[in-house]
N, CA, C and O atoms as a GROMACS GRO file, in nm:
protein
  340
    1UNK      N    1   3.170   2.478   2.308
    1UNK     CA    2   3.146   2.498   2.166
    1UNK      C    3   3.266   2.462   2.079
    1UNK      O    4   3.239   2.400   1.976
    2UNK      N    5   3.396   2.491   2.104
    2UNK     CA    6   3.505   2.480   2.040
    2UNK      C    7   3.534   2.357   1.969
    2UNK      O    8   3.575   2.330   1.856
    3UNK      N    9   3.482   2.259   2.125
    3UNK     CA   10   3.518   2.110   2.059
    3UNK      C   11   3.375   2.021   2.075
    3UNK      O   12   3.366   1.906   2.116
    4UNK      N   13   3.282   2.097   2.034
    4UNK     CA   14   3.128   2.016   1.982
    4UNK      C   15   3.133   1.987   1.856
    4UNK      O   16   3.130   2.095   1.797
    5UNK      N   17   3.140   1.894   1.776
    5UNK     CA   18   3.121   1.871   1.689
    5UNK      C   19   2.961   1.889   1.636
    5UNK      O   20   2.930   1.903   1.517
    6UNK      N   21   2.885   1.886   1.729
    6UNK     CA   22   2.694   1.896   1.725
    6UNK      C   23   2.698   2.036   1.681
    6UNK      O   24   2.649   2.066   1.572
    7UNK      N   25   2.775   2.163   1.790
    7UNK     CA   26   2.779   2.262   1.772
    7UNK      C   27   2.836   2.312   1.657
    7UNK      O   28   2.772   2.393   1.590
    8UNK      N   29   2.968   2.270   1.617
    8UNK     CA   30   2.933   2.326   1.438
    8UNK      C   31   2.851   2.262   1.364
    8UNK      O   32   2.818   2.346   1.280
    9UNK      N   33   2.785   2.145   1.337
    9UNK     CA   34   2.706   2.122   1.279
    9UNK      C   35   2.577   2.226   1.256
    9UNK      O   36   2.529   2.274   1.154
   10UNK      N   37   2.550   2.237   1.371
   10UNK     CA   38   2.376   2.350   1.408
   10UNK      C   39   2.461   2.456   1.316
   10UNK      O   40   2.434   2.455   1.196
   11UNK      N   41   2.562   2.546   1.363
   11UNK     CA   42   2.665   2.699   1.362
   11UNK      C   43   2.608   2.670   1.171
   11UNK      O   44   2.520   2.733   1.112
   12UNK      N   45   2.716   2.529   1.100
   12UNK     CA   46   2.699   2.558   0.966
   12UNK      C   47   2.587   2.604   0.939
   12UNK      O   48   2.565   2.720   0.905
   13UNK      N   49   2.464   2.471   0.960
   13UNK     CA   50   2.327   2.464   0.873
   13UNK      C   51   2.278   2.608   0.931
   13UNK      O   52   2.156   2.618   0.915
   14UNK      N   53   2.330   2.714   0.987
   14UNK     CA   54   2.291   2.859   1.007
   14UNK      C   55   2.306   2.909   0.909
   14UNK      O   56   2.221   2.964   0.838
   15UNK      N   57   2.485   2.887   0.882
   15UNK     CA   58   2.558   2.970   0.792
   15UNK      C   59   2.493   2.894   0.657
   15UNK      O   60   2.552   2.944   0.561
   16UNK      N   61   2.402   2.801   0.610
   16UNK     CA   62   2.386   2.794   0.510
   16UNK      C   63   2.268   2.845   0.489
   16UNK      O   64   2.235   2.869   0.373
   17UNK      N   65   2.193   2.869   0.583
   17UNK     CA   66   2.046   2.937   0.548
   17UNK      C   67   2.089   3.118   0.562
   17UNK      O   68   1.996   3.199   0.560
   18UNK      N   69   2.199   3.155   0.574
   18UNK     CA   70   2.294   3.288   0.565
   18UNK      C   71   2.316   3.327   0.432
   18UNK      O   72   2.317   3.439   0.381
   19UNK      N   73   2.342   3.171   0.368
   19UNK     CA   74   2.400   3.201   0.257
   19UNK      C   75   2.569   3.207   0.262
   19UNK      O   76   2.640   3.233   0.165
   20UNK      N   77   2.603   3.186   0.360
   20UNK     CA   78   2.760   3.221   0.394
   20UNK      C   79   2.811   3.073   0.362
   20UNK      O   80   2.822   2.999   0.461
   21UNK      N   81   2.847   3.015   0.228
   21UNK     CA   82   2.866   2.878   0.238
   21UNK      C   83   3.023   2.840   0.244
   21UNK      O   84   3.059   2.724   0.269
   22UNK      N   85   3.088   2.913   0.228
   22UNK     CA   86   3.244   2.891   0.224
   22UNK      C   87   3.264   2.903   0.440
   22UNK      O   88   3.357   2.845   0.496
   23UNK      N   89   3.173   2.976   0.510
   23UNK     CA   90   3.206   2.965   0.650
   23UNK      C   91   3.152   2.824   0.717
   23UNK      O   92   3.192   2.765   0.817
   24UNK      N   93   3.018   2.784   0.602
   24UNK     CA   94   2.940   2.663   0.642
   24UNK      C   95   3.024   2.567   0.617
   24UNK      O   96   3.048   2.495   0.713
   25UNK      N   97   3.074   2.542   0.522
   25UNK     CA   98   3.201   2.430   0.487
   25UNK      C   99   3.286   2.424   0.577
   25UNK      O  100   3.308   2.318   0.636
   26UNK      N  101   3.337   2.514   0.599
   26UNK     CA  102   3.443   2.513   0.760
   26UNK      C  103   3.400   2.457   0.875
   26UNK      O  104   3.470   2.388   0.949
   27UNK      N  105   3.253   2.492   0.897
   27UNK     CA  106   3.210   2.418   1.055
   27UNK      C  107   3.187   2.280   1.030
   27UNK      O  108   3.195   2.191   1.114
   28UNK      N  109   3.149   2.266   0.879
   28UNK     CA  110   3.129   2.081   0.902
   28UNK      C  111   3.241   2.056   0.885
   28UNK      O  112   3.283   1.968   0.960
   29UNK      N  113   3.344   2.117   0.784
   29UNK     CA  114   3.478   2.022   0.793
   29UNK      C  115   3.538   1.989   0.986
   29UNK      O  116   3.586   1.886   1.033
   30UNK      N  117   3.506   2.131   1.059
   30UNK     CA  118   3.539   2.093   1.175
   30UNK      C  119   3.466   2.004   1.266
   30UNK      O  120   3.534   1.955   1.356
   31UNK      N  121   3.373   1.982   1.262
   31UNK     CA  122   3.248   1.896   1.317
   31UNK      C  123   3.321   1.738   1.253
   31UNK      O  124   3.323   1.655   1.344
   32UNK      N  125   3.356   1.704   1.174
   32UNK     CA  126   3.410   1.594   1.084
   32UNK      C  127   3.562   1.612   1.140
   32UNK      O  128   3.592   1.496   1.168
   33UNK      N  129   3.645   1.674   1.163
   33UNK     CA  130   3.791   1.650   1.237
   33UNK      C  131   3.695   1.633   1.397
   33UNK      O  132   3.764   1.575   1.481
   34UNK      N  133   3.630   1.652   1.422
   34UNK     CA  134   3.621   1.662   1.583
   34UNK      C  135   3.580   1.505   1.622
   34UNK      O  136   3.608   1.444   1.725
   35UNK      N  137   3.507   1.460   1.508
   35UNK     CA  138   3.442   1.319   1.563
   35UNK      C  139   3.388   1.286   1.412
   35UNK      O  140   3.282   1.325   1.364
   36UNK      N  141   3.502   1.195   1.338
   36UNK     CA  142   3.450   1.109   1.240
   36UNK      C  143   3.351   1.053   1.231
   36UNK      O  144   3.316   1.002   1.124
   37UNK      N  145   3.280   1.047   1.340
   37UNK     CA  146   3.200   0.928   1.341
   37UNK      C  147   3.042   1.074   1.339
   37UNK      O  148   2.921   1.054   1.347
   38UNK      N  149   3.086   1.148   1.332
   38UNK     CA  150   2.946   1.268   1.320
   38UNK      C  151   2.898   1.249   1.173
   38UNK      O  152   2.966   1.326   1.105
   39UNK      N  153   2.796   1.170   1.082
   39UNK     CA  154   2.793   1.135   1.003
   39UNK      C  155   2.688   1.252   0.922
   39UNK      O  156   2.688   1.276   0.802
   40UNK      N  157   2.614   1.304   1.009
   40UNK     CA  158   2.514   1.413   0.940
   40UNK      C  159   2.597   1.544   0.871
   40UNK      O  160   2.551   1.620   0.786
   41UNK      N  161   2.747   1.549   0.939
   41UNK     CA  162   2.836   1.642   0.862
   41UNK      C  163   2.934   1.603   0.765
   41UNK      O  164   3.007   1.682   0.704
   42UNK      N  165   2.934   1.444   0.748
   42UNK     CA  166   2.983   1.423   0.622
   42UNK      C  167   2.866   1.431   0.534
   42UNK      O  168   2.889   1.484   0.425
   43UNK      N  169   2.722   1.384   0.561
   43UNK     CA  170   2.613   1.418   0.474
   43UNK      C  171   2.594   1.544   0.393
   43UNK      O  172   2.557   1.552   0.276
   44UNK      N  173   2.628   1.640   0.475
   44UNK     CA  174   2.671   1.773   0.474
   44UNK      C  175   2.734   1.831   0.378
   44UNK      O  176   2.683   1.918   0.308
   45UNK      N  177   2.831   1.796   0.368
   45UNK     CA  178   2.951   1.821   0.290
   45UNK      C  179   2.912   1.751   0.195
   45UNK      O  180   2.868   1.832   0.113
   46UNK      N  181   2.900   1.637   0.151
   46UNK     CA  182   2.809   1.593  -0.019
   46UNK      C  183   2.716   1.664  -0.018
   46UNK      O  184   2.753   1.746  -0.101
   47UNK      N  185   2.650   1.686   0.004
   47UNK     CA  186   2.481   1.749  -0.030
   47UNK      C  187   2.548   1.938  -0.087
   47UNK      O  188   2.532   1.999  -0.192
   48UNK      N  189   2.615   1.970   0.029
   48UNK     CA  190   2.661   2.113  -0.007
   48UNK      C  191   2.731   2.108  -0.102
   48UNK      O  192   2.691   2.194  -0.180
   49UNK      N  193   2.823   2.049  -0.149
   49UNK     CA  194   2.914   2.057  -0.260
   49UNK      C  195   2.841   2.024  -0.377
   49UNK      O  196   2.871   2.085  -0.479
   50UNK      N  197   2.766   1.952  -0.380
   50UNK     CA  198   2.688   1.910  -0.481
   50UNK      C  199   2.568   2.024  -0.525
   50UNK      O  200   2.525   2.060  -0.635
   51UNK      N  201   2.542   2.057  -0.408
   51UNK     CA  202   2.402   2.161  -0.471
   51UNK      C  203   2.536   2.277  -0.520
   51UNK      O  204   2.494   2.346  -0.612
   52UNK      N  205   2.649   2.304  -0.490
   52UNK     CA  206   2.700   2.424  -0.526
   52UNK      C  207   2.762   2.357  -0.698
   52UNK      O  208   2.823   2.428  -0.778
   53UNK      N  209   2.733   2.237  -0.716
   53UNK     CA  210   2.806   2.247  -0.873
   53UNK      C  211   2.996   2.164  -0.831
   53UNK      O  212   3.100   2.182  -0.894
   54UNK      N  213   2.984   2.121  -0.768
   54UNK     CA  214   3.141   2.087  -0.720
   54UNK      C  215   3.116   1.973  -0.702
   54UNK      O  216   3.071   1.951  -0.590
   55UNK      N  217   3.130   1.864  -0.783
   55UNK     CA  218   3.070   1.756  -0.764
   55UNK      C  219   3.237   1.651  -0.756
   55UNK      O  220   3.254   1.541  -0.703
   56UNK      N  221   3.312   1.718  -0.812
   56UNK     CA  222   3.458   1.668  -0.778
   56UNK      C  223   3.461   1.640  -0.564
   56UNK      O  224   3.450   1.549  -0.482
   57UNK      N  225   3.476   1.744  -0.569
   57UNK     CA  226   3.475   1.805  -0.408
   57UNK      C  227   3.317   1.736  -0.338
   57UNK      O  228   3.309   1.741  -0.215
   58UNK      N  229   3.233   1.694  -0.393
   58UNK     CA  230   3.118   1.615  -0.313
   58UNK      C  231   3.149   1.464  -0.325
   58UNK      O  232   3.094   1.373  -0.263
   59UNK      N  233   3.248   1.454  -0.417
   59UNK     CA  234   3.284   1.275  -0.454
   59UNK      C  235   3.393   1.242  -0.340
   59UNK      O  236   3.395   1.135  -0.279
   60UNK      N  237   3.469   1.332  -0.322
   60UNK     CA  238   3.561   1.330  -0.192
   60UNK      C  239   3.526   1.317  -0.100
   60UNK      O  240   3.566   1.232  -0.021
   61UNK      N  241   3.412   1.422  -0.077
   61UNK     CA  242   3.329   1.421   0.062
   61UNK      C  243   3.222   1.278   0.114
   61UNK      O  244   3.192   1.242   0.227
   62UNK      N  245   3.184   1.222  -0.018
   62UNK     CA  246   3.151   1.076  -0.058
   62UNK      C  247   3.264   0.991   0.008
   62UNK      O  248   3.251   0.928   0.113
   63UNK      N  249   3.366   0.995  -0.059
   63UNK     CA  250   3.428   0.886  -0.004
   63UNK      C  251   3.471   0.838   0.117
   63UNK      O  252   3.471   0.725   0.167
   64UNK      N  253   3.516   0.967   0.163
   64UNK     CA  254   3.547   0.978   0.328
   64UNK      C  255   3.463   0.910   0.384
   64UNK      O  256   3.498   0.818   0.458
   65UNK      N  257   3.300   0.946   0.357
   65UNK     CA  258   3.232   0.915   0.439
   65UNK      C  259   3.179   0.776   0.461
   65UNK      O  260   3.136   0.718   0.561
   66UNK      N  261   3.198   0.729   0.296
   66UNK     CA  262   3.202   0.568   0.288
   66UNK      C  263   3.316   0.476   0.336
   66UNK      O  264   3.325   0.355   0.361
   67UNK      N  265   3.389   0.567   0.338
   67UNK     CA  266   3.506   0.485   0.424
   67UNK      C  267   3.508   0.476   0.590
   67UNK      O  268   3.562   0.398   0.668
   68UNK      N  269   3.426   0.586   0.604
   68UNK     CA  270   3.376   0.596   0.794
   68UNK      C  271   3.299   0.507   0.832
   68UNK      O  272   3.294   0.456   0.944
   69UNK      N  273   3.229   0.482   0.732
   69UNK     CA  274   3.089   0.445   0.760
   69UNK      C  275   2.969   0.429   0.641
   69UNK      O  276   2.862   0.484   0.612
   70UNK      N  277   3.095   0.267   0.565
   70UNK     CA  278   2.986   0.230   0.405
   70UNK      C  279   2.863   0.233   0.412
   70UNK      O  280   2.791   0.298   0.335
   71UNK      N  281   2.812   0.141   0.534
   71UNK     CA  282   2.688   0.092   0.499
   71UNK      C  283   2.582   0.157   0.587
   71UNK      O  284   2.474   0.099   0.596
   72UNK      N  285   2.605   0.291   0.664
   72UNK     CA  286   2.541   0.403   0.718
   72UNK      C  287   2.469   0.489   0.661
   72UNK      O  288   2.529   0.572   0.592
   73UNK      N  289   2.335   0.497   0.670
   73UNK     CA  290   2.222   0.563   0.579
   73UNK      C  291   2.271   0.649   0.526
   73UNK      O  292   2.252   0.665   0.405
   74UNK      N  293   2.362   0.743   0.606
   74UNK     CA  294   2.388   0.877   0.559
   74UNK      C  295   2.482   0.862   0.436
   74UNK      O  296   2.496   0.959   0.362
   75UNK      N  297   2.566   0.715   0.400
   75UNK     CA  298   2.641   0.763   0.290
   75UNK      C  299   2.567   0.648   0.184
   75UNK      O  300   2.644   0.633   0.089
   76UNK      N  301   2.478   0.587   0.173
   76UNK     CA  302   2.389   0.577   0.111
   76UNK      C  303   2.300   0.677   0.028
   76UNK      O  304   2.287   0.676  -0.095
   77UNK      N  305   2.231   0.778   0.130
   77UNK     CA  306   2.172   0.892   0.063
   77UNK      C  307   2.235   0.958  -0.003
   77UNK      O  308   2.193   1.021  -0.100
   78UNK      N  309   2.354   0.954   0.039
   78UNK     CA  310   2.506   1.047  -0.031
   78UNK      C  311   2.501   0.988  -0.141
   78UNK      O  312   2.473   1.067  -0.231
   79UNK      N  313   2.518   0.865  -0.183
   79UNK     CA  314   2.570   0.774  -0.303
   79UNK      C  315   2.422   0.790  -0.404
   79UNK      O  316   2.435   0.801  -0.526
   80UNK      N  317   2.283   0.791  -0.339
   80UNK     CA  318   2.189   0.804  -0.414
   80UNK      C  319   2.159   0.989  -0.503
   80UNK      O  320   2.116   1.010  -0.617
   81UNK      N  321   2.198   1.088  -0.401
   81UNK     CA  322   2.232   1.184  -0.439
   81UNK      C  323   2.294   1.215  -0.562
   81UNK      O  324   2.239   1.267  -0.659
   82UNK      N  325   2.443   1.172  -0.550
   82UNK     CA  326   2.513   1.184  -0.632
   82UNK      C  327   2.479   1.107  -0.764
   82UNK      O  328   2.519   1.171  -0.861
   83UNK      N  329   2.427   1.010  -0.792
   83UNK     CA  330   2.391   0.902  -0.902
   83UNK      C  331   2.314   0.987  -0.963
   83UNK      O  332   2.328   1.062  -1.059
   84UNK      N  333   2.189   0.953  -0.855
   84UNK     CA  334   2.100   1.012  -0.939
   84UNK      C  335   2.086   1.186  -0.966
   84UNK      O  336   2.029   1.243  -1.059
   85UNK      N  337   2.135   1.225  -0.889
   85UNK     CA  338   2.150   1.400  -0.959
   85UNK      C  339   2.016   1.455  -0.918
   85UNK      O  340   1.986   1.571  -0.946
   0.00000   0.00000   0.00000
């Protein structure tokens, strides 16, 4: 579990149906140090920051992920997200 990146992924999307979103942010940020290339937890991290109103902090989470991985659905949906609101 420690070093699954899958496993915090699942752990967050718990902690977000918890409501616990500051612990959910932590497992994707760690899921995202564990394996850049885990793209459903940079999805993650835009979508969460954004539904919370932090759209500074979802443009970051944007970029990273376009820089991992521009032309990867997941930061596409990210980029359509964010545009369109």
């Amino acid at each position: 579990y420690p070093y699954s990146p899958r496993a915090h992924h699942n752990y967050a999307r718990v902690l977000l149906d918890l409501e616990d979103y500051s612990r959910a942010e932590r497992h994707f940020e760690r899921a995202v140090r564990l394996d850049p290339e885990y793209l459903l937890s940079h999805y993650a991290l835009v979508a969460m920051r954004f539904a919370a109103g932090d759209e500074e902090g979802a443009r970051e989470a944007l970029a990273r992920l376009e820089r991992q991985a521009p032309d990867s659905e997941e930061a596409l949906r990210a980029a359509r997200l964010l545009n369109e609101g």
